[in-house]
FIRO-918841 format. One record per atom (N, C-alpha, C): y negated, x negated, z negated; residue number from 1; atom name. Coordinates in steps of 0.001 Angstrom, whole numbers, always signed. Example, Ala and Ser with C-alpha at 12.3 -4.5 7.8 and 13.67 -1.06 7.14 Angstrom:
BEGIN
+---------+---------+---------+-----+------+
|       y |       x |       z |  nr | atom |
+---------+---------+---------+-----+------+
|   +5690 |  -13190 |   -7800 |   1 |    N |
|   +4500 |  -12300 |   -7800 |   1 |   CA |
|   +3300 |  -13200 |   -7800 |   1 |    C |
|   +2250 |  -12850 |   -7080 |   2 |    N |
|   +1060 |  -13670 |   -7140 |   2 |   CA |
|     -30 |  -12900 |   -7870 |   2 |    C |
+---------+---------+---------+-----+------+
END
This chain:
BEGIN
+---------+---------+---------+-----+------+
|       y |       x |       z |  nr | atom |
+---------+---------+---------+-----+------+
|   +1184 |    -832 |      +0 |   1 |    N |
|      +0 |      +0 |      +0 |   1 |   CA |
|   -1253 |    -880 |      +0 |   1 |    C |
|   -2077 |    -730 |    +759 |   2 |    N |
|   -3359 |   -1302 |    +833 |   2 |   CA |
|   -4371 |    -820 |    -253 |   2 |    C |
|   -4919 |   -1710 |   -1074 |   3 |    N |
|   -5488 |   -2064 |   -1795 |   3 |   CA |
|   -7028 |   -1402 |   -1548 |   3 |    C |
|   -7409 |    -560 |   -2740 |   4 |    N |
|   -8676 |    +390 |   -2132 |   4 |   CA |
|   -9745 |     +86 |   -3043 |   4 |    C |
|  -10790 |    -329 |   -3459 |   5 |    N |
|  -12126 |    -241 |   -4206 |   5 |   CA |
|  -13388 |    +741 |   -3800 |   5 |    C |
|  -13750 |   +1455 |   -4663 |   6 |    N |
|  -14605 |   +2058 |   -4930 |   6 |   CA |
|  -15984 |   +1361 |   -6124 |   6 |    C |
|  -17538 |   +1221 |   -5246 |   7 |    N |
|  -17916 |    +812 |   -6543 |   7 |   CA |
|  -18788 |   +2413 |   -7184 |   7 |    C |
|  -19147 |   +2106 |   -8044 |   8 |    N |
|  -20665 |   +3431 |   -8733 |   8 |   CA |
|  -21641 |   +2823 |   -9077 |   8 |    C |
|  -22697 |   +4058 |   -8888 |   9 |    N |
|  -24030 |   +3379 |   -9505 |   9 |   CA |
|  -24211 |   +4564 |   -9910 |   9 |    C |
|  -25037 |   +5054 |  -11126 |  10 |    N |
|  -25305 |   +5929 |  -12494 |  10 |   CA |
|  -26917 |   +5432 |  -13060 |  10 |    C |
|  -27483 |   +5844 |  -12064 |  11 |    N |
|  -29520 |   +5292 |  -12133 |  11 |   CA |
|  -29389 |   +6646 |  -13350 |  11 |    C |
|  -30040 |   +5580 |  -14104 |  12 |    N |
|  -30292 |   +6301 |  -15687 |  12 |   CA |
|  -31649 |   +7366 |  -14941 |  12 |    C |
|  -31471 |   +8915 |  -15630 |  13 |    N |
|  -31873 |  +10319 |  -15614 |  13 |   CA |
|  -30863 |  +11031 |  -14237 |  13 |    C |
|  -30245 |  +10237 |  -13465 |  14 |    N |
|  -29565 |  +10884 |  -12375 |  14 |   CA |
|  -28606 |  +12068 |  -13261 |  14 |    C |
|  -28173 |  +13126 |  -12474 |  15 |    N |
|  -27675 |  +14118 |  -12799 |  15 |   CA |
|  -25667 |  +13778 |  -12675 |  15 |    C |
|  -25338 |  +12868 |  -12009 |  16 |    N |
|  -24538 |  +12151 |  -11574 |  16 |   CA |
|  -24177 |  +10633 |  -11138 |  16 |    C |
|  -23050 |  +10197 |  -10721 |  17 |    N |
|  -22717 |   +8583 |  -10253 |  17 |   CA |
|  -22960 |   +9128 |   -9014 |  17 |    C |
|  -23514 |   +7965 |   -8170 |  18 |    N |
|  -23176 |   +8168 |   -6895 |  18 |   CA |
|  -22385 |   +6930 |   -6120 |  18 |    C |
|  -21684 |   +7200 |   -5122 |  19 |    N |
|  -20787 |   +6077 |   -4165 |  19 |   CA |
|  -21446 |   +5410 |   -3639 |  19 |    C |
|  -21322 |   +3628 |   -4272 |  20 |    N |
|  -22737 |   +2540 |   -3670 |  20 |   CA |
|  -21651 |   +1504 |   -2656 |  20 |    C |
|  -20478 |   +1899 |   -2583 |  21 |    N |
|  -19697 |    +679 |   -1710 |  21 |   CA |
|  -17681 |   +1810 |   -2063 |  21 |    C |
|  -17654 |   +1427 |    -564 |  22 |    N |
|  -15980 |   +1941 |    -771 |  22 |   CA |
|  -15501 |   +1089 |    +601 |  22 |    C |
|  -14129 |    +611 |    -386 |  23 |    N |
|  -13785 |    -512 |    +786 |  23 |   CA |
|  -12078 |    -483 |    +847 |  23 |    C |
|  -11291 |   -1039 |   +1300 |  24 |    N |
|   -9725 |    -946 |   +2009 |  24 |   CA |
|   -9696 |   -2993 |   +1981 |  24 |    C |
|   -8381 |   -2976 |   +1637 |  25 |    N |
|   -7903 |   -4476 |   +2104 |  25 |   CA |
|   -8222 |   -5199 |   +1977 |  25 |    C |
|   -8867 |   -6289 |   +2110 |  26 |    N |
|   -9179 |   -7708 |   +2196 |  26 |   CA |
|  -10732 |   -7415 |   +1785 |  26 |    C |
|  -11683 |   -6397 |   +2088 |  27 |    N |
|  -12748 |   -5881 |   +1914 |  27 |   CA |
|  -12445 |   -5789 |    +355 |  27 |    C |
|  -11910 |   -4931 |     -29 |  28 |    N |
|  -11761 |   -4828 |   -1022 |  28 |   CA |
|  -11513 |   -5565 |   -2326 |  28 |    C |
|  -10607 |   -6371 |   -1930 |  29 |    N |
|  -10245 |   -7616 |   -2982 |  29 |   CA |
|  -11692 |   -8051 |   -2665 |  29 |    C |
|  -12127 |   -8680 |   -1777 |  30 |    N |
|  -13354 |   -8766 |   -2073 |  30 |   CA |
|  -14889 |   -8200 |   -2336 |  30 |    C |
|  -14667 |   -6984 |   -2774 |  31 |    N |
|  -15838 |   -6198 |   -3671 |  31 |   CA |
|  -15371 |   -6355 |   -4826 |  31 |    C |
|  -13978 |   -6538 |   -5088 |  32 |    N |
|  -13715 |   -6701 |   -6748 |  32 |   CA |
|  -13386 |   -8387 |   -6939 |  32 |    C |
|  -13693 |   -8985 |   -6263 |  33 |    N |
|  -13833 |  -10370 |   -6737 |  33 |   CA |
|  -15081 |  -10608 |   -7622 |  33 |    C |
|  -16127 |  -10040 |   -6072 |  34 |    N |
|  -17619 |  -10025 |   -6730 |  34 |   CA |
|  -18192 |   -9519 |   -7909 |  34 |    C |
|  -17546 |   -8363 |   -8516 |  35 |    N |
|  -17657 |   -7337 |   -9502 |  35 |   CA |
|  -16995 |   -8767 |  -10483 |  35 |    C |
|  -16134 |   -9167 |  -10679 |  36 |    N |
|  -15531 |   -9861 |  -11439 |  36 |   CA |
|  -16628 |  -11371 |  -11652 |  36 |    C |
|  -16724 |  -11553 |  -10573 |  37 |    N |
|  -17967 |  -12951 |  -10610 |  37 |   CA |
|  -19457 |  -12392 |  -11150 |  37 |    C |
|  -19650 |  -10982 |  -11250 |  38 |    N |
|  -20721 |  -10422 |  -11692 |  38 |   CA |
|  -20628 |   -9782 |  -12926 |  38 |    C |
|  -19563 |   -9612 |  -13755 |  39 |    N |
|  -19079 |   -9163 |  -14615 |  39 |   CA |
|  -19482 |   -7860 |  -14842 |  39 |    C |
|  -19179 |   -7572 |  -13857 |  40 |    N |
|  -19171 |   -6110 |  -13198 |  40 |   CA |
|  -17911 |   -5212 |  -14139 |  40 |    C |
|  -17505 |   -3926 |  -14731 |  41 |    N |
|  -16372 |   -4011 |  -15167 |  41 |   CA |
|  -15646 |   -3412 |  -14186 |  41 |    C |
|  -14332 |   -3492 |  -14070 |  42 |    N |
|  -13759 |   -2861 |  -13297 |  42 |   CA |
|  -12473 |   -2160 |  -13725 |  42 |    C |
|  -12141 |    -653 |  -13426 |  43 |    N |
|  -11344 |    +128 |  -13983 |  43 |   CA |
|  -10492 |    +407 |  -12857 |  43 |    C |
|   -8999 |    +334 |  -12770 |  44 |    N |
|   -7946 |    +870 |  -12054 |  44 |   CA |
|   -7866 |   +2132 |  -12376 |  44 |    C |
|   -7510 |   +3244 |  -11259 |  45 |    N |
|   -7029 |   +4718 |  -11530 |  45 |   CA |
|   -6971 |   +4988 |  -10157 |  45 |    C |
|   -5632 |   +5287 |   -9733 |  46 |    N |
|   -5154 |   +5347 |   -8628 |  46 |   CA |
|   -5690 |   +6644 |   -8130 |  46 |    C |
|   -5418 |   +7476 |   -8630 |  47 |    N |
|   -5561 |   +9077 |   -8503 |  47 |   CA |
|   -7643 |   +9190 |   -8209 |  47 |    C |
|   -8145 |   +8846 |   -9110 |  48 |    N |
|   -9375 |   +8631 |   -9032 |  48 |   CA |
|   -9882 |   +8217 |   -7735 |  48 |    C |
|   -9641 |   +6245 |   -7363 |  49 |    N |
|   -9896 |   +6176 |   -6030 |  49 |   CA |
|   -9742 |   +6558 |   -5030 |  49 |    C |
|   -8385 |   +7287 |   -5214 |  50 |    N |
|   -8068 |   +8055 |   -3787 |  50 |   CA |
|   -9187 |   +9354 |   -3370 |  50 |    C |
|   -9472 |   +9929 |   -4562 |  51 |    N |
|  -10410 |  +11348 |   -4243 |  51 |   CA |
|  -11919 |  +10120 |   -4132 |  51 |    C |
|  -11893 |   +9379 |   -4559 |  52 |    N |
|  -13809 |   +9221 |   -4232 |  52 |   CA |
|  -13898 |   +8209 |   -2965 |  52 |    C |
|  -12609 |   +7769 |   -2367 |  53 |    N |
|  -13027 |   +6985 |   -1362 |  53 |   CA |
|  -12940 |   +7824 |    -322 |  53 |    C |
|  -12268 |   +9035 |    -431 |  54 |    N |
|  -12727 |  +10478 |    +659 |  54 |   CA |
|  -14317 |  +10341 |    +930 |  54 |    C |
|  -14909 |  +10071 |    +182 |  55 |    N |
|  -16309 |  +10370 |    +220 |  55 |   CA |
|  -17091 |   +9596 |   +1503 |  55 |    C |
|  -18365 |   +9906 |   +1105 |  56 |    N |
|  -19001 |   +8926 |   +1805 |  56 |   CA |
|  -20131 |   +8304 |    +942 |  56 |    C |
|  -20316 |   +6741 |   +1224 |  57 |    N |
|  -21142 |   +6513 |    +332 |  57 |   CA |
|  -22783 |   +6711 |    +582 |  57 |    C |
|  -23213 |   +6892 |    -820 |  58 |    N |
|  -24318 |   +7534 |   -1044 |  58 |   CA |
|  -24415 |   +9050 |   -1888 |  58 |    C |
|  -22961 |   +9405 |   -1471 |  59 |    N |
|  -22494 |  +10808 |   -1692 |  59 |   CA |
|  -22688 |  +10771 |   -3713 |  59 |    C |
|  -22605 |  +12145 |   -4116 |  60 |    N |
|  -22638 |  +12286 |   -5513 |  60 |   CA |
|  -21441 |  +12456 |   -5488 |  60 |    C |
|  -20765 |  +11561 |   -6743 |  61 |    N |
|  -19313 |  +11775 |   -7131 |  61 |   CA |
|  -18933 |  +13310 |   -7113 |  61 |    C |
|  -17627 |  +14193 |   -6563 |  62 |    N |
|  -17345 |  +15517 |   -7071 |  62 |   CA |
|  -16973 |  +15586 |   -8224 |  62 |    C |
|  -17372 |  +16563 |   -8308 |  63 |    N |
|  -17708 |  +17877 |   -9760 |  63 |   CA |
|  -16389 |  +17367 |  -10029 |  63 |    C |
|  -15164 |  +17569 |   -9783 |  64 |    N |
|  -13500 |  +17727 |  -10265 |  64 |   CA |
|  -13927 |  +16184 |  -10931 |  64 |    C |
|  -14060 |  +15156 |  -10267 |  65 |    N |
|  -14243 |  +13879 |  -11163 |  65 |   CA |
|  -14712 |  +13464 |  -12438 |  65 |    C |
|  -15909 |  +14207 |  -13031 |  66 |    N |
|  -16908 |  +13996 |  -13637 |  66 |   CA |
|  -16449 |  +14025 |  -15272 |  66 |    C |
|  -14890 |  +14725 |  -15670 |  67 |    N |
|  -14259 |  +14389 |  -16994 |  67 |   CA |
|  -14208 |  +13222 |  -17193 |  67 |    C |
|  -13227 |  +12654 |  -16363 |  68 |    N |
|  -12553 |  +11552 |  -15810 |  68 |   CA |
|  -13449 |  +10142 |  -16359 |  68 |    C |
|  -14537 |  +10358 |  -14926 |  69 |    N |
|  -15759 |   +9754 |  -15114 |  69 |   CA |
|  -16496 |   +9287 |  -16290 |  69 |    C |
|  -16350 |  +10381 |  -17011 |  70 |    N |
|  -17122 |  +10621 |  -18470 |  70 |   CA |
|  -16477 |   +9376 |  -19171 |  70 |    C |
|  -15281 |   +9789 |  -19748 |  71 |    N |
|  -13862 |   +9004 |  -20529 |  71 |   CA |
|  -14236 |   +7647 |  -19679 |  71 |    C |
|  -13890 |   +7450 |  -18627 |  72 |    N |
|  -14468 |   +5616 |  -17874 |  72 |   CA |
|  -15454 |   +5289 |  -19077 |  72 |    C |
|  -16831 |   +5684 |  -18185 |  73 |    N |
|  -18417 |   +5224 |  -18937 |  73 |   CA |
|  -18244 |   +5452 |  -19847 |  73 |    C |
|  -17933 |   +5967 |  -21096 |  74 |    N |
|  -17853 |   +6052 |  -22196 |  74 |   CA |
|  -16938 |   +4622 |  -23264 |  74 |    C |
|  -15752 |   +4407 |  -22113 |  75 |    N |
|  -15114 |   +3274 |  -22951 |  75 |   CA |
|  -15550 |   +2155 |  -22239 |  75 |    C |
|  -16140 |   +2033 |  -21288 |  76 |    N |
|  -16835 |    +569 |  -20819 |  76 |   CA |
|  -18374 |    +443 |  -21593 |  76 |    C |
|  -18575 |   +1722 |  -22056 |  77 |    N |
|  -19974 |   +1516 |  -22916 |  77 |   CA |
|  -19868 |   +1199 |  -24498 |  77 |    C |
|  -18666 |   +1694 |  -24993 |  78 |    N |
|  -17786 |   +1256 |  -26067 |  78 |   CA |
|  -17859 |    -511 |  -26139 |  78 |    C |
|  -17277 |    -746 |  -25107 |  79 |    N |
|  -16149 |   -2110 |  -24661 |  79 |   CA |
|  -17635 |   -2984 |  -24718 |  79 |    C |
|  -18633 |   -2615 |  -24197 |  80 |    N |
|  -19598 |   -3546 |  -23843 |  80 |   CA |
|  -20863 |   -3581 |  -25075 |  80 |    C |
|  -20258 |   -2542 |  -26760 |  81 |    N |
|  -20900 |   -2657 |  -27587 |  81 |   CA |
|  -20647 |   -4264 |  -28707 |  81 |    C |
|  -18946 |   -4074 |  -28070 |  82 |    N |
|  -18686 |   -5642 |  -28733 |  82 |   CA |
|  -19120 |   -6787 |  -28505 |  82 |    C |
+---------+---------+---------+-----+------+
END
C-alpha cells in the first residue's frame, strides 16, 4: 500500500482545520520527513487519512472528522505541555 500524508493548519479563531498539503508515495515520505525535521508532530490514523486526502486542499476538514480531530489536537496539545 502506498504510503499517504495529509498535513493541517488550524489559524487560531478559524471555525475549523483546513487541508494545507496531501501527498501519495515518495511525496509523502517526504512531507513527513520535513514535519519531522520541523518538529512538526505527526499522527498515524489510517481511517482518518483516507477520508481527508479525498479532499482538496484548502478544503475545511468534514464535519464526520472533527471528533476525531478534536481527541488528535487535544493530545498533541497535552504532549507539547511537557
Amino acid at each position: 500500500m502506498r504510503r499517504q500524508a495529509v498535513a493541517l493548519t488550524y489559524p487560531e479563531g478559524a471555525a475549523a482545520p483546513f487541508i494545507s498539503a496531501c501527498a501519495a508515495g515518495q511525496t509523502a515520505e517526504r512531507v513527513l520527513a520535513i514535519a519531522a525535521e520541523h518538529g512538526v508532530p505527526v499522527v498515524e490514523h489510517a481511517g482518518l487519512v483516507q477520508v481527508l486526502s479525498q479532499q482538496t486542499v484548502g478544503d475545511i476538514v468534514p464535519e464526520e472528522t472533527w471528533v476525531i480531530l478534536a481527541k488528535i489536537f487535544a493530545f498533541i496539545m497535552e504532549k507539547e505541555k511537557d
